[in-house]
C-alpha distance (Angstrom), angle and dihedral (degrees) to the residues before:
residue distance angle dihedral
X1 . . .
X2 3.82 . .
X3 3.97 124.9 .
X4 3.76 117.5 -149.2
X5 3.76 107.3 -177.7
X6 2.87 134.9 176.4
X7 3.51 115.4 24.0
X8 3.74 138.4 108.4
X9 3.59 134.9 -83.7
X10 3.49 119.9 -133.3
X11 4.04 104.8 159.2
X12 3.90 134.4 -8.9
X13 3.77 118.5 -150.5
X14 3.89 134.8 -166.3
X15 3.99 101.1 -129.9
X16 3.59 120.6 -149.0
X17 3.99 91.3 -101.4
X18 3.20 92.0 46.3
X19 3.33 109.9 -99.2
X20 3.65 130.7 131.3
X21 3.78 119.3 -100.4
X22 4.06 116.4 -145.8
X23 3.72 118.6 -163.1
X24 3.15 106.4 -175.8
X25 4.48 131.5 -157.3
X26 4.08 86.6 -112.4
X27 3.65 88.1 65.7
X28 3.63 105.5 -111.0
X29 3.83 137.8 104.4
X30 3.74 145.3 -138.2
X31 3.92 151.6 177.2
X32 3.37 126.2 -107.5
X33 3.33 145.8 178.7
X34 3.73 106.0 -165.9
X35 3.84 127.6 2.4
X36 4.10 121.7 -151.5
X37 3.94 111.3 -153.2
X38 3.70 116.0 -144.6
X39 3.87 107.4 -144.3
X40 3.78 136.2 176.0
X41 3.58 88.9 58.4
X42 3.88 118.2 154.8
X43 3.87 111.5 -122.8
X44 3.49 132.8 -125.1
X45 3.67 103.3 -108.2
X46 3.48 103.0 -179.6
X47 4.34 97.1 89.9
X48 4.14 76.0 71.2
X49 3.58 106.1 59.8
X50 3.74 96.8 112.5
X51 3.86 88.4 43.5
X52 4.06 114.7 89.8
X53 3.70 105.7 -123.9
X54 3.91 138.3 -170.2
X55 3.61 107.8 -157.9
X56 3.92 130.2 158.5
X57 4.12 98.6 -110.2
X58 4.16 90.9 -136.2
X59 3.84 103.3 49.2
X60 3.83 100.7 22.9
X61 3.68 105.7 -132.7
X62 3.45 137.3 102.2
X63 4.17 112.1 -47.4
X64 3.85 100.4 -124.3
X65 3.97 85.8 46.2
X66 4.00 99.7 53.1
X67 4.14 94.9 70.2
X68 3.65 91.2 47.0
X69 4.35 92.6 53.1
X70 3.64 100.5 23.2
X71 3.62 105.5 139.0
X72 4.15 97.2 -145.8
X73 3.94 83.5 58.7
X74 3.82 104.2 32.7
X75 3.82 139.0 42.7
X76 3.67 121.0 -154.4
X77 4.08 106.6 -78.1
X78 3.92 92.1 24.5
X79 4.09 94.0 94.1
X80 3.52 128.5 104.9
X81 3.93 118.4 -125.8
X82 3.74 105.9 -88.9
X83 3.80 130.5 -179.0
X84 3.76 149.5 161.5
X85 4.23 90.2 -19.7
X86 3.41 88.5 64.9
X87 3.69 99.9 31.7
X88 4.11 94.2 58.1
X89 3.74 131.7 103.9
X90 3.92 139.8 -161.9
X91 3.83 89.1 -91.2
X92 3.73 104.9 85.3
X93 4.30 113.2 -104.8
X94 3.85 87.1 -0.6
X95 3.72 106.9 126.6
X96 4.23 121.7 156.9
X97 3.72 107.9 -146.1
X98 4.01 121.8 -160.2
């Protein structure tokens, strides 16, 4: 077994065989047979400077978002299903999913 972390994702393929296909940002490819996704990641935020943002200052995503996926008032599987409300920001049809 071979570990390639971290790196970027840039497209994921079904292979003939089966296998998953990873291209990744960097420009190269590999095989694999099983991918683990790291999530809960904080973003880089600072691509958005010139973009008006509302964001909860502890968690760092959008305000209306942080209540429903605070982890000292939720466990994983204990949010409701959320969506663009949540998602959107001061800037008109800018929303910032994940």
């Amino acid at each position: 077994m071979k570990l390639l972390a971290p790196f970027s994702v840039d497209e994921v393929r079904r292979g003939a065989d089966g296998s998953l296909q990873v291209m990744s940002l960097e420009g190269w490819t590999a095989d694999a047979d099983e991918m683990v996704v790291a999530t809960g990641l904080r973003p880089d935020l600072g691509i958005l400077g010139e973009v008006r943002l509302d964001l909860d200052p502890a968690l760092e995503c959008p305000r209306l978002l942080a209540p429903l996926i605070d982890p000292n008032l939720h466990s994983c599987g204990t949010v409701r299903p959320h969506g663009a409300f949540e998602l959107q920001q001061p800037d008109n049809g800018f929303f910032l999913p994940g």
